[in-house]
C-alpha atoms as a printed R data frame, in Angstrom:
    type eleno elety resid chain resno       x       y       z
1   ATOM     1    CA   UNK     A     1 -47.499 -31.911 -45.729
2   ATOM     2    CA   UNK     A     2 -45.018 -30.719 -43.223
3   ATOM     3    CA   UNK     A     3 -41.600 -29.183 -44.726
4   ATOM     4    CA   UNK     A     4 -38.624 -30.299 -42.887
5   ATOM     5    CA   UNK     A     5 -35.419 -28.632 -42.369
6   ATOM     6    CA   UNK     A     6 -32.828 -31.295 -43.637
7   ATOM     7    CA   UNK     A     7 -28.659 -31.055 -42.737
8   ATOM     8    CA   UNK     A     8 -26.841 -33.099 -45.410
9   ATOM     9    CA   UNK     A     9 -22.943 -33.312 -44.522
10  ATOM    10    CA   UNK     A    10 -21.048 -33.739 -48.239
11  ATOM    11    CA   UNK     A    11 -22.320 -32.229 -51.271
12  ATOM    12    CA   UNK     A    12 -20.940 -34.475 -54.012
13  ATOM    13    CA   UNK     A    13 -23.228 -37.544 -53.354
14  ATOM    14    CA   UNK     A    14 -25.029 -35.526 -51.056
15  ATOM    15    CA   UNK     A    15 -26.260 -33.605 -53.838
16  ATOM    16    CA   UNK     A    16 -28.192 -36.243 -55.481
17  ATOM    17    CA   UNK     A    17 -30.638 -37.009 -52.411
18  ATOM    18    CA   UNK     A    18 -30.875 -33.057 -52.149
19  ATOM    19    CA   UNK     A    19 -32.199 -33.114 -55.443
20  ATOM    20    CA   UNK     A    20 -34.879 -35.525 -54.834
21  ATOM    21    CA   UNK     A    21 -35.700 -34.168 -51.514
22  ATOM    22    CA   UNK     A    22 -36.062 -30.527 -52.992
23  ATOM    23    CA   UNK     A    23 -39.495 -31.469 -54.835
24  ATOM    24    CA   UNK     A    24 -40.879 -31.963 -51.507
25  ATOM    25    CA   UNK     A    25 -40.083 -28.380 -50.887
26  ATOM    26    CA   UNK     A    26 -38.002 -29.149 -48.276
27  ATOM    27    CA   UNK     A    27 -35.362 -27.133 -46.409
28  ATOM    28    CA   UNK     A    28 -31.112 -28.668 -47.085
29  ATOM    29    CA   UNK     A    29 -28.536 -26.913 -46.134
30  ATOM    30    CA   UNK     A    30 -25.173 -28.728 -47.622
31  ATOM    31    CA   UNK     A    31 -21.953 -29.086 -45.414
32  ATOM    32    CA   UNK     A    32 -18.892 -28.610 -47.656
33  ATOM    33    CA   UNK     A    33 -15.644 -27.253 -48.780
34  ATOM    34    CA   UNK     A    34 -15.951 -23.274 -49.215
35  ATOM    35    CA   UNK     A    35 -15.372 -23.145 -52.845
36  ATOM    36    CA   UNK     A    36 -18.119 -25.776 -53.172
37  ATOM    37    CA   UNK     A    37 -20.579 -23.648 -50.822
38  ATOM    38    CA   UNK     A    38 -19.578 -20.193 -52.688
39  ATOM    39    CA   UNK     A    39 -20.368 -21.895 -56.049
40  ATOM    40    CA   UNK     A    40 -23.577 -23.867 -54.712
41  ATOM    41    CA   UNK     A    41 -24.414 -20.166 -53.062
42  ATOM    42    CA   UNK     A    42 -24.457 -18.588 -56.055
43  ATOM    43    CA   UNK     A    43 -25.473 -21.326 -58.796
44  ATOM    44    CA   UNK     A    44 -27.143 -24.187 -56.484
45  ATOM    45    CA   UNK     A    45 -26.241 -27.638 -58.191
46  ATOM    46    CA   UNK     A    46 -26.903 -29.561 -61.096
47  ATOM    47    CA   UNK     A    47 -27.903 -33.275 -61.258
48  ATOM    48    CA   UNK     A    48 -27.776 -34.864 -64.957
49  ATOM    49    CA   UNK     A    49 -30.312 -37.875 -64.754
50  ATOM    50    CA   UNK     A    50 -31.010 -41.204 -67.556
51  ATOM    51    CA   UNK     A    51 -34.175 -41.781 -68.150
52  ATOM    52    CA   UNK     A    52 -34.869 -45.404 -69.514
53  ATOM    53    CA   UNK     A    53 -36.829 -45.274 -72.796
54  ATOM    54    CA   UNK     A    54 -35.816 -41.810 -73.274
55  ATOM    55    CA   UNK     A    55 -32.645 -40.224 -75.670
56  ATOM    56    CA   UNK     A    56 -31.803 -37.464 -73.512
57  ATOM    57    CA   UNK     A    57 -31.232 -37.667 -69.966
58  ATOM    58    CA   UNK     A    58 -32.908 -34.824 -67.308
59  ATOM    59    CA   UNK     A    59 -31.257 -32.068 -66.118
60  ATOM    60    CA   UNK     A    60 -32.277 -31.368 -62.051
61  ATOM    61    CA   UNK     A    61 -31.283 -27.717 -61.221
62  ATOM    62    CA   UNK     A    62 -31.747 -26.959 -57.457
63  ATOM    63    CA   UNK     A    63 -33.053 -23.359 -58.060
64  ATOM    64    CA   UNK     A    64 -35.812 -24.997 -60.367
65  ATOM    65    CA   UNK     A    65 -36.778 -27.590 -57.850
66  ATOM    66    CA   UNK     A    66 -39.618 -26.294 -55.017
67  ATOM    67    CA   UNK     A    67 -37.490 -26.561 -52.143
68  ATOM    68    CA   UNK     A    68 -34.539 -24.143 -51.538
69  ATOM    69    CA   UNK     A    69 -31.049 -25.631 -50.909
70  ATOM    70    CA   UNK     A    70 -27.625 -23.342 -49.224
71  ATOM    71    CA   UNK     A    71 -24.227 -24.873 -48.819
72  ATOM    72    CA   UNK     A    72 -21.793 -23.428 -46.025
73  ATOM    73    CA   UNK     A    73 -18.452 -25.474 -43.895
74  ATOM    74    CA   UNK     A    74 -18.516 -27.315 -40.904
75  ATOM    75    CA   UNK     A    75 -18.095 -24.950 -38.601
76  ATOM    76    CA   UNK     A    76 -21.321 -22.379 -36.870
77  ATOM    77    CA   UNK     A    77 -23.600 -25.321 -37.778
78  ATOM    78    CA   UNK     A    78 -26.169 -25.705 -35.000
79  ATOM    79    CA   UNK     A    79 -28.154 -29.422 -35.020
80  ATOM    80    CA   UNK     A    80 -30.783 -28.785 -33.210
81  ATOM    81    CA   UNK     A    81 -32.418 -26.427 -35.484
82  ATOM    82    CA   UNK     A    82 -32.654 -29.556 -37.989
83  ATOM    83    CA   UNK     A    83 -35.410 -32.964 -38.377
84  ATOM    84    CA   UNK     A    84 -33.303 -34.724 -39.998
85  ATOM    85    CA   UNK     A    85 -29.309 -34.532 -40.390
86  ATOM    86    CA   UNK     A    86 -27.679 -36.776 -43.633
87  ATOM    87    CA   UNK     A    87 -24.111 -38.349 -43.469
88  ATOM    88    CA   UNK     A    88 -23.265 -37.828 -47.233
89  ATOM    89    CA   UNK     A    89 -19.258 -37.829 -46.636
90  ATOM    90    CA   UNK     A    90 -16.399 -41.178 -46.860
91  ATOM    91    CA   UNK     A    91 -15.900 -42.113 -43.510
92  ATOM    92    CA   UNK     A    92 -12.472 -41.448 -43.213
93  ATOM    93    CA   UNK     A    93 -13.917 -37.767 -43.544
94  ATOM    94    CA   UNK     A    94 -15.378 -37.653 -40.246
95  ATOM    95    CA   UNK     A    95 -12.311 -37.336 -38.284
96  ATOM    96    CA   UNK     A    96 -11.387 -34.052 -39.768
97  ATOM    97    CA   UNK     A    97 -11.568 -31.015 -37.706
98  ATOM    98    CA   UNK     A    98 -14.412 -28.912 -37.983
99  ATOM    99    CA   UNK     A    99 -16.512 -32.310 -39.022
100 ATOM   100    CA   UNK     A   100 -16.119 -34.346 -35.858
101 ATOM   101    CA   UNK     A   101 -16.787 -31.356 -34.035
102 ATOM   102    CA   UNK     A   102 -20.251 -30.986 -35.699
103 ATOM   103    CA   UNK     A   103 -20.771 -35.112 -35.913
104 ATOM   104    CA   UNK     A   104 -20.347 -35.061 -32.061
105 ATOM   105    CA   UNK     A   105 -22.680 -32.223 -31.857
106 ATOM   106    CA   UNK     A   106 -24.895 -34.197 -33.974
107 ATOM   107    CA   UNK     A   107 -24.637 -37.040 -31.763
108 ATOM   108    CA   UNK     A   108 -25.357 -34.550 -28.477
109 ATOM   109    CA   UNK     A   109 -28.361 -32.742 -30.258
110 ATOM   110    CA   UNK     A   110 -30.372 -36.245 -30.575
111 ATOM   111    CA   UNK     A   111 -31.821 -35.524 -33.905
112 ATOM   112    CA   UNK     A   112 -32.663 -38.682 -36.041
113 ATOM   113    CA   UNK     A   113 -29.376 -39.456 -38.431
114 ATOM   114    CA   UNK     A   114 -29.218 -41.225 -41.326
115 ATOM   115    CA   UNK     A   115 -26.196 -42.270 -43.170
116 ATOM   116    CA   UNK     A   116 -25.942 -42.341 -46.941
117 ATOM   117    CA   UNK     A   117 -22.042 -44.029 -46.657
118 ATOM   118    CA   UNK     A   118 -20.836 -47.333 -47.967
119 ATOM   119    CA   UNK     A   119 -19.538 -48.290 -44.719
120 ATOM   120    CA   UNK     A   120 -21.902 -48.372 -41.861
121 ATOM   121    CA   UNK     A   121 -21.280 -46.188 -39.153
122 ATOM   122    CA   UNK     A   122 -20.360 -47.611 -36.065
123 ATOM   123    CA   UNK     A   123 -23.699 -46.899 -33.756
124 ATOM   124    CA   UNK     A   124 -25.615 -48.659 -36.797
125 ATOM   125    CA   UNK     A   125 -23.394 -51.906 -36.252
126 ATOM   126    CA   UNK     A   126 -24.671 -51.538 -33.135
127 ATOM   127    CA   UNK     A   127 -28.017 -51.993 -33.956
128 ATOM   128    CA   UNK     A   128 -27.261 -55.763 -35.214
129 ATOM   129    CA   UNK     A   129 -27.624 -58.056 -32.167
130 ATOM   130    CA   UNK     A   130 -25.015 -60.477 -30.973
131 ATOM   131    CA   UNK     A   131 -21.446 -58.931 -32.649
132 ATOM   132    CA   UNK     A   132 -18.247 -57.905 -30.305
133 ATOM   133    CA   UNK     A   133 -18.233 -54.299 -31.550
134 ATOM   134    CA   UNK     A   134 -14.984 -53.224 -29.852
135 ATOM   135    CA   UNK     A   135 -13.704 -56.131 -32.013
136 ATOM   136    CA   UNK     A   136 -14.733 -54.101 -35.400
137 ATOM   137    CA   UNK     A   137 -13.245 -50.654 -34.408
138 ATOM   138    CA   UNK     A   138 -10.093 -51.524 -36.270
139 ATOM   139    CA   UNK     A   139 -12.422 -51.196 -39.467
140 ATOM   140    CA   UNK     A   140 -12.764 -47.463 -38.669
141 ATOM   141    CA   UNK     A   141 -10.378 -44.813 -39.564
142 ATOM   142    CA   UNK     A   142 -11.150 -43.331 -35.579
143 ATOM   143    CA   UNK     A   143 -13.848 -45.102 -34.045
144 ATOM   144    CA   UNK     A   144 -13.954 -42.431 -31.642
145 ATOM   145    CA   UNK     A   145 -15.743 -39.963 -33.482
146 ATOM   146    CA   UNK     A   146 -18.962 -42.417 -33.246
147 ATOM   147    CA   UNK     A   147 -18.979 -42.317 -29.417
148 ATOM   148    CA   UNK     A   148 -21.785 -39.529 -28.613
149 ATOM   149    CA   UNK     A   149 -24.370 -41.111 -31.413
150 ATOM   150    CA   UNK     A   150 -26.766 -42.798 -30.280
151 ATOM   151    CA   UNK     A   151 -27.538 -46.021 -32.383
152 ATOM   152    CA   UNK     A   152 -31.511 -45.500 -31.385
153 ATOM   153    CA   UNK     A   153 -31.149 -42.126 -33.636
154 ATOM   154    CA   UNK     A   154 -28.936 -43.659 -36.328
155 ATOM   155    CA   UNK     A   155 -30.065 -45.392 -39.736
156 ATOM   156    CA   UNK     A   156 -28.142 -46.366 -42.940
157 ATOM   157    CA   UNK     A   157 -29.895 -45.749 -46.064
158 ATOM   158    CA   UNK     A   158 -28.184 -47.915 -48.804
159 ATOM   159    CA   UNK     A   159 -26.671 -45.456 -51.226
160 ATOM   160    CA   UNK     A   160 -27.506 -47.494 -54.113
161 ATOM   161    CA   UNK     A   161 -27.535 -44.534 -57.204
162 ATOM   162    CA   UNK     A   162 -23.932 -44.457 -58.687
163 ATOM   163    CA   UNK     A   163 -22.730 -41.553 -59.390
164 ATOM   164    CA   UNK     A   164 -19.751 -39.319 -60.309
165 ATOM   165    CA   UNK     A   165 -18.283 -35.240 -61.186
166 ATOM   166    CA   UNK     A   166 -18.192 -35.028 -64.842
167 ATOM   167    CA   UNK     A   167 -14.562 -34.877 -65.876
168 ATOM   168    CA   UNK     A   168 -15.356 -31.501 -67.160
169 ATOM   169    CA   UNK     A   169 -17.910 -30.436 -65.121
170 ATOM   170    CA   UNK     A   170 -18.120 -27.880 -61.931
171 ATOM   171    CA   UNK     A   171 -18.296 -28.562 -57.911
172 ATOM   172    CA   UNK     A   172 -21.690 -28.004 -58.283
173 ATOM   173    CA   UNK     A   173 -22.748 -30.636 -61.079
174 ATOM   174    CA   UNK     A   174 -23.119 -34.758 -60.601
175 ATOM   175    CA   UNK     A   175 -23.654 -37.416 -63.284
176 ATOM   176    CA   UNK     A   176 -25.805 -40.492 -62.484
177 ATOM   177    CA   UNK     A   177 -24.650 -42.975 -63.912
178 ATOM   178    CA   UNK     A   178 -26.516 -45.922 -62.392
179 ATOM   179    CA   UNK     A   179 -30.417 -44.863 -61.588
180 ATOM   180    CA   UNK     A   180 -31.403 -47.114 -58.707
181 ATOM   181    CA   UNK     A   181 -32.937 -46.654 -55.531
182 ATOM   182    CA   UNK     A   182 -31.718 -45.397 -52.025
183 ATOM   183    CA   UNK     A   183 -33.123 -47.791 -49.257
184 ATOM   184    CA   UNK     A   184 -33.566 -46.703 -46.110
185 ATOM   185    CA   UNK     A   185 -33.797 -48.875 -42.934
186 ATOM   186    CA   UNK     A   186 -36.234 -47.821 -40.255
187 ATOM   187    CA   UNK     A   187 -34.935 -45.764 -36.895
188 ATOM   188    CA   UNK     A   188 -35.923 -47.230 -33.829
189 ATOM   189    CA   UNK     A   189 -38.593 -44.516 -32.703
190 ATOM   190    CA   UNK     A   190 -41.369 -44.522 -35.189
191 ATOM   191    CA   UNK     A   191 -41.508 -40.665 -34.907
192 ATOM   192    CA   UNK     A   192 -38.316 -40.610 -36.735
193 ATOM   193    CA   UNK     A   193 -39.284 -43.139 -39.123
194 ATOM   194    CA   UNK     A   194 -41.937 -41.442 -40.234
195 ATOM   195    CA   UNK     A   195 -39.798 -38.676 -41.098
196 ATOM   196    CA   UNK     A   196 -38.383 -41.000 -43.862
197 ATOM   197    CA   UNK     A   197 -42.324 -42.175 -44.766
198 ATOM   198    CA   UNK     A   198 -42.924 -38.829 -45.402
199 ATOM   199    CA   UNK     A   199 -39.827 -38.201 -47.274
200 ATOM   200    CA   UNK     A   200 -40.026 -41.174 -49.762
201 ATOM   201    CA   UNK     A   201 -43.776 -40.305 -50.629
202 ATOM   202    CA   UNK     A   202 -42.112 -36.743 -51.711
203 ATOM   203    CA   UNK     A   203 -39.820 -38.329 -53.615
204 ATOM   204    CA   UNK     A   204 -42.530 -41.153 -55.523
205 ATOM   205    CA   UNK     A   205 -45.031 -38.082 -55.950
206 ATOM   206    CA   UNK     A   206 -42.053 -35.670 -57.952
207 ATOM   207    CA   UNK     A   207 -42.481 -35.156 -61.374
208 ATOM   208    CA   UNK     A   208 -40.348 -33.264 -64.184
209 ATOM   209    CA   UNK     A   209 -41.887 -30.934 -66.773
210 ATOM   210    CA   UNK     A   210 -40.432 -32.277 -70.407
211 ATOM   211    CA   UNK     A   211 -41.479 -31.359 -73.763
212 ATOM   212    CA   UNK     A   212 -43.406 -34.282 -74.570
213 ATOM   213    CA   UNK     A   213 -45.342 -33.767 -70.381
214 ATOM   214    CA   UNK     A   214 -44.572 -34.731 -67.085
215 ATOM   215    CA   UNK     A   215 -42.431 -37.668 -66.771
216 ATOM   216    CA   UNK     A   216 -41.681 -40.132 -63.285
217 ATOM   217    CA   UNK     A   217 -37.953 -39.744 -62.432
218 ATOM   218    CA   UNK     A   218 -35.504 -42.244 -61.576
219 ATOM   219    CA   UNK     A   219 -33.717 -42.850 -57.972
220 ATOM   220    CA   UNK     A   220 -36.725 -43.220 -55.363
221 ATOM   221    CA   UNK     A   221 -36.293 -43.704 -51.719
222 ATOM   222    CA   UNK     A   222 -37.617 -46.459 -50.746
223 ATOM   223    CA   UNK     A   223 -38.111 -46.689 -46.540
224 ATOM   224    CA   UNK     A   224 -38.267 -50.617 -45.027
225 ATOM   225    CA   UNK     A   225 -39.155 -51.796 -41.885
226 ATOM   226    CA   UNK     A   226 -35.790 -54.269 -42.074
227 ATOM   227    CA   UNK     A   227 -32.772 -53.079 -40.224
228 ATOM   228    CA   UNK     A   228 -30.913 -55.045 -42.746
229 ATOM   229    CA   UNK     A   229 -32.245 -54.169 -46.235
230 ATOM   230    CA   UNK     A   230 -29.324 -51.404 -46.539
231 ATOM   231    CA   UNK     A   231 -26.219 -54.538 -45.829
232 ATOM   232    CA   UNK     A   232 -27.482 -56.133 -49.264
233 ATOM   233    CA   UNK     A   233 -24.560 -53.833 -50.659
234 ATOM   234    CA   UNK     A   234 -21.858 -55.260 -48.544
235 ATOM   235    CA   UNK     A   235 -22.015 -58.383 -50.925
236 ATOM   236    CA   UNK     A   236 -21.949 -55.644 -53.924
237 ATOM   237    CA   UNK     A   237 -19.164 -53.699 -51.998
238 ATOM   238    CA   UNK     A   238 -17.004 -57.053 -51.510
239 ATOM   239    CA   UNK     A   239 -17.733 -58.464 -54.794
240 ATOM   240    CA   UNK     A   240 -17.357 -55.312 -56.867
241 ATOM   241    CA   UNK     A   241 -15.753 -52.482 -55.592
242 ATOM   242    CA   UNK     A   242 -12.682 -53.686 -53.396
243 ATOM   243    CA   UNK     A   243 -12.091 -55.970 -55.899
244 ATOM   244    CA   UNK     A   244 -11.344 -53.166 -57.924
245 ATOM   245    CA   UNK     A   245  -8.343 -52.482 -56.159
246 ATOM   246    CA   UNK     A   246  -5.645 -55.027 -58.027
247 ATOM   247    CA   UNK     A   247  -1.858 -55.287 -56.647
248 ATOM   248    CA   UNK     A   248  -0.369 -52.263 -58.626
249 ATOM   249    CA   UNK     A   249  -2.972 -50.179 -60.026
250 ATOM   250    CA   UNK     A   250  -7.272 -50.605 -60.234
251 ATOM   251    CA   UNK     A   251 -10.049 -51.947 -62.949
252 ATOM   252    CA   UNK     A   252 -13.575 -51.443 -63.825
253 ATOM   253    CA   UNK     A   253 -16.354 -52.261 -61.805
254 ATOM   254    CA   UNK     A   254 -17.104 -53.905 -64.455
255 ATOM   255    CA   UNK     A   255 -13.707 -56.262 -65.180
256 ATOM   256    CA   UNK     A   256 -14.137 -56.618 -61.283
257 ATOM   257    CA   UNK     A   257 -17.024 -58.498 -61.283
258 ATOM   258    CA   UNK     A   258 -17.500 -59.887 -65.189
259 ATOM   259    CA   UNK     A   259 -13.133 -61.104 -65.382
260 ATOM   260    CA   UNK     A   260 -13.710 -63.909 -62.700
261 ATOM   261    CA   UNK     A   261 -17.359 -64.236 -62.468
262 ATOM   262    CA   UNK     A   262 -16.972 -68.077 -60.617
263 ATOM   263    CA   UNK     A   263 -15.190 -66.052 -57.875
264 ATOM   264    CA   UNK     A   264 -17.425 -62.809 -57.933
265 ATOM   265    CA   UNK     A   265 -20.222 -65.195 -57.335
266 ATOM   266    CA   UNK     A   266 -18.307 -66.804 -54.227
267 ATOM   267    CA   UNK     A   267 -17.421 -63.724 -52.715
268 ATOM   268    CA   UNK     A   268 -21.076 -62.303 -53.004
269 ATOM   269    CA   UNK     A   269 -22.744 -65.188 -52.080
270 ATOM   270    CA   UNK     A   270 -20.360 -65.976 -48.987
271 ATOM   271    CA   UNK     A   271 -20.760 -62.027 -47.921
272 ATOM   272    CA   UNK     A   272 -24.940 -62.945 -48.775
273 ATOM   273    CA   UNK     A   273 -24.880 -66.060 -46.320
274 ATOM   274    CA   UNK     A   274 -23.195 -64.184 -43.595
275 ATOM   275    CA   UNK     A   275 -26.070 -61.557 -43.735
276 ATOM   276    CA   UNK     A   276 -28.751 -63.835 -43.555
277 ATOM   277    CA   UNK     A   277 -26.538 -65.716 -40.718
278 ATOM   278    CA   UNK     A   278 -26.391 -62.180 -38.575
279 ATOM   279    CA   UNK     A   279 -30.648 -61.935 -39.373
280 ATOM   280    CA   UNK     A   280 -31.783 -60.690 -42.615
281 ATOM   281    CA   UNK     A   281 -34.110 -62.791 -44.410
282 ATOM   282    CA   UNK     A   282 -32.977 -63.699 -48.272
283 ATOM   283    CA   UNK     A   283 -35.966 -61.263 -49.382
284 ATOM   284    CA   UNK     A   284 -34.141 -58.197 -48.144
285 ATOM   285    CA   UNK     A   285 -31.026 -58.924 -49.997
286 ATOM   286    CA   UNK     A   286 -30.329 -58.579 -53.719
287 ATOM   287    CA   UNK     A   287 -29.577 -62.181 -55.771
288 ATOM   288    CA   UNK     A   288 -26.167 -61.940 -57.522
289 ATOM   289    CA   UNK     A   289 -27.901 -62.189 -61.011
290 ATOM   290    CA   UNK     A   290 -29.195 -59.038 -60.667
291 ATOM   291    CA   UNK     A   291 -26.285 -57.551 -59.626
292 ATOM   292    CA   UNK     A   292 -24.079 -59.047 -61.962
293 ATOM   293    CA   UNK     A   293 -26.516 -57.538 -64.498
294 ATOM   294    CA   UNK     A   294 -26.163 -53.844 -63.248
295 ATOM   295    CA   UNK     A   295 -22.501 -54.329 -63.049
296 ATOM   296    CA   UNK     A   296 -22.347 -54.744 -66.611
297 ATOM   297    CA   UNK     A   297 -22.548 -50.843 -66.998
298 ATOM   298    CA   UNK     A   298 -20.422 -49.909 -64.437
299 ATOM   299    CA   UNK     A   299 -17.730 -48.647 -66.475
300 ATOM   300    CA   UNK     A   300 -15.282 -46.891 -64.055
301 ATOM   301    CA   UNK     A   301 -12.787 -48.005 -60.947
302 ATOM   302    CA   UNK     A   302 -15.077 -47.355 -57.403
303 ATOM   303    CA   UNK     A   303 -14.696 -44.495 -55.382
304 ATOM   304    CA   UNK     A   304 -12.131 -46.359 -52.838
305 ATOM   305    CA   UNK     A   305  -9.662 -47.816 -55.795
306 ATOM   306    CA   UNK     A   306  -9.597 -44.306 -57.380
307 ATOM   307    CA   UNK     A   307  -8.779 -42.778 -54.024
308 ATOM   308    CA   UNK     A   308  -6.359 -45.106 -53.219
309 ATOM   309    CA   UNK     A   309  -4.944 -45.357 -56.754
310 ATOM   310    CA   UNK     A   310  -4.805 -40.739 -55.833
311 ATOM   311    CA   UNK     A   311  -2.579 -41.521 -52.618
312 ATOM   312    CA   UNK     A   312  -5.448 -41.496 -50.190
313 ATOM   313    CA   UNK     A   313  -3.828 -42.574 -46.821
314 ATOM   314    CA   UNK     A   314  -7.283 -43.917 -45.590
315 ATOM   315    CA   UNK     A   315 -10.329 -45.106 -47.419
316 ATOM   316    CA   UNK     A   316 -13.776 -46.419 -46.324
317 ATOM   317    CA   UNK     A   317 -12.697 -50.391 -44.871
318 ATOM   318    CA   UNK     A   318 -16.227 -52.171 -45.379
319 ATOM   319    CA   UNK     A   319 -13.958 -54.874 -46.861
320 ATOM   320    CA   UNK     A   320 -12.560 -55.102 -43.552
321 ATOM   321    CA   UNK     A   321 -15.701 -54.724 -41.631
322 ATOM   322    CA   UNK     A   322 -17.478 -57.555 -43.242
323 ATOM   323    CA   UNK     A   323 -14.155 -59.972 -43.071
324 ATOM   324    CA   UNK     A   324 -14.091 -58.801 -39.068
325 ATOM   325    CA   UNK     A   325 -17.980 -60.008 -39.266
326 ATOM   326    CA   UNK     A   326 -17.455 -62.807 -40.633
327 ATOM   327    CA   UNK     A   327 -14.935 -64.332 -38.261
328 ATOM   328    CA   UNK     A   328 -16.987 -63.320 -35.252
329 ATOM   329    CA   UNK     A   329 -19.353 -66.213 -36.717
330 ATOM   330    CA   UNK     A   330 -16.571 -68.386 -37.447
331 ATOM   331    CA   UNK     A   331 -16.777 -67.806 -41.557
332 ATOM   332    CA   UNK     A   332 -13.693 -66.768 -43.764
333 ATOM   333    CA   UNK     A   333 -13.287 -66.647 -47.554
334 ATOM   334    CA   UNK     A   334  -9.472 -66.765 -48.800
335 ATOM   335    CA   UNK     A   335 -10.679 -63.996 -51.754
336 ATOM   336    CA   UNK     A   336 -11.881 -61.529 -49.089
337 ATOM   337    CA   UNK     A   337  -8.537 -62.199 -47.071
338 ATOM   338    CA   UNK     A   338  -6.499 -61.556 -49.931
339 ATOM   339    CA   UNK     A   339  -8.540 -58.615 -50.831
340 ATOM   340    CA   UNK     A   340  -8.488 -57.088 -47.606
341 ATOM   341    CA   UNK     A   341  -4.372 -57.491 -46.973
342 ATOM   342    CA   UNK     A   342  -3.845 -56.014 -50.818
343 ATOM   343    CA   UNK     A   343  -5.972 -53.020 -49.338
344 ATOM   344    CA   UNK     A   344  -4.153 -52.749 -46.200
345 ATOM   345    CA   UNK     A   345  -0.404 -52.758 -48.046
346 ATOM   346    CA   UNK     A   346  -1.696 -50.759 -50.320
347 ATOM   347    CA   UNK     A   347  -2.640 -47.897 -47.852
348 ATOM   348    CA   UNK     A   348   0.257 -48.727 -45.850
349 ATOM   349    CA   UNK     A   349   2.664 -47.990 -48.914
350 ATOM   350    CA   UNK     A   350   0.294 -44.696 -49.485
351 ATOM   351    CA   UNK     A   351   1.087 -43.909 -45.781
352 ATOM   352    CA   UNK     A   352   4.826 -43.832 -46.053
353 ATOM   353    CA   UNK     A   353   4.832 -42.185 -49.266
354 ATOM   354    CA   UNK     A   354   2.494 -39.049 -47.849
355 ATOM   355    CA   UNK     A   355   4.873 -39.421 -44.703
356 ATOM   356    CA   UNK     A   356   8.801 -39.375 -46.920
């Protein structure tokens, strides 16, 4: 079994792949902020994991795990000596210096990609057939620092897992909080693929030393042959996150979805449609039942309200991706609309603020 040398840009989801990756004695070396690395350096990282049908949850620490994991910044990073390279970080991170400079040399080195972010990169869009893509750039904080990858070496993997920094915790230590899988999409060169093949048989193989034996863990990646299996969260992202986002402040995930369910439904299912419209088949999406389900325990704002809610001048846009999408095909939903111009004043208001 081969052991690949893995780049993973962003350590705070980043971390949680790592540490299913590591018990296929792989090779990661985590792109982050310096006081991150120096702790990472000298600690590695800690992932706290639920187990269903147990009391306790896991604890993963890296220096436990087979593989061996270092942390370091952008910056002296060369590509080439990598299989596979991870894009871990929020979009709007990509644009800052030191990061574009290594995502372009990404791009340049040819080595297979794969994107663990909410909001497609741009070369993936480009994978779907048929769509205006100049027409979507405005969904990108700076569509520019896509232009030298190649969307032949480029796949999304559908980050899935949920999960957060304790509120008391280190840099170094992540809380699940909802188990599920990661689903990756093939690349288009079966060589690269079976990179992935290789990687999610690692992952289904691991198992954890407990008192009471070894136990299966949680959070699997799962590799499918459909380009599209990863877009089944834009109708969870449209339905549930941006709709955290409310005029002057943000809900649950939870209140989100479960306040106006009638509505959550409509949004989901309209964002559903328009995926099967573009090509997926129904099978590789996720029915909202299930999801409504799993939002039941999603107990905090997402990721984009709390930034936004923190003064963040720029946040992930797949609300605005999907609504750009959508109109290419001739399909609008007045809740998305709404949605989408309460995001943009919000960030506009954020804007001038961080500008006064």
């Amino acid at each position: 079994m081969p052991a690949y040398n893995i780049l993973l840009m962003g350590a705070s989801y980043g971390s949680l792949l790592a540490s299913k990756l590591l018990f296929g004695g792989h090779k990661i070396h985590l792109v982050c902020l310096p006081a991150e690395a120096e702790l990472i350096n000298a600690e590695g990282f800690k992932v706290t994991l639920p187990i269903r049908g147990r009391k306790d949850p896991v604890l993963l620490e890296s220096r436990k795990l087979p593989g061996k994991v270092t942390a370091g910044p952008a910056t002296g990073v060369n590509p080439s000596e990598y299989d596979l390279v991870g894009l871990c970080m929020q979009e709007p991170q990509y644009r800052s210096d030191g990061v574009r400079q290594l995502l372009d040399a990404v791009g340049k080195s040819r080595v297979p990609c794969m994107s663990i972010m909410n909001m497609p990169p741009l070369p993936y869009i480009k994978r779907i057939p048929g769509l205006d893509y100049k027409a979507l750039e405005a969904a990108y904080t700076d569509p520019r620092v896509w232009d030298n990858v190649d969307p032949k070496k480029i796949t999304l993997n559908s980050p899935d897992p949920q999960a957060i920094r304790p509120p008391d915790g280190k840099a170094n230590e992540l809380l699940v909080t909802l188990p599920t899988n990661f689903k990756c999409a093939r690349f288009d060169d079966p060589n690269d693929t079976a990179i992935i093949k290789q990687l999610e048989k690692d992952v289904d193989a691991a198992r954890f030393d407990t008192p009471e034996g070894k136990i299966e863990l949680p959070v699997k990646l799962k590799a499918y042959d459909s380009i599209w299996v990863p877009l089944a969260k834009w109708s969870m992202l449209l339905a549930g996150n941006y709709r955290c986002i409310t005029k002057d402040g943000m809900r649950t995930a939870q209140e989100a979805v479960h306040s106006n369910i009638e509505e959550s439904r409509s949004v989901y299912n309209f964002v559903f449609d328009l995926c099967v419209k573009l090509g997926a088949n129904p099978n590789d999406l996720v029915p909202f039942e299930k999801y409504a389900a799993a939002a039941q325990s999603l107990s905090r704002p997402a990721s984009a309200a709390r930034a936004l809610q923190n003064g963040a001048p720029n946040i992930e846009r797949a609300d605005k991706l999907v609504q750009l999408i959508a109109k290419q095909k001739g399909m609008s939903h007045p809740a998305i609309d709404a949605q989408v111009a309460l995001v943009d004043a919000r960030l506009e208001a954020n804007r001038k603020k961080a500008a006064a």
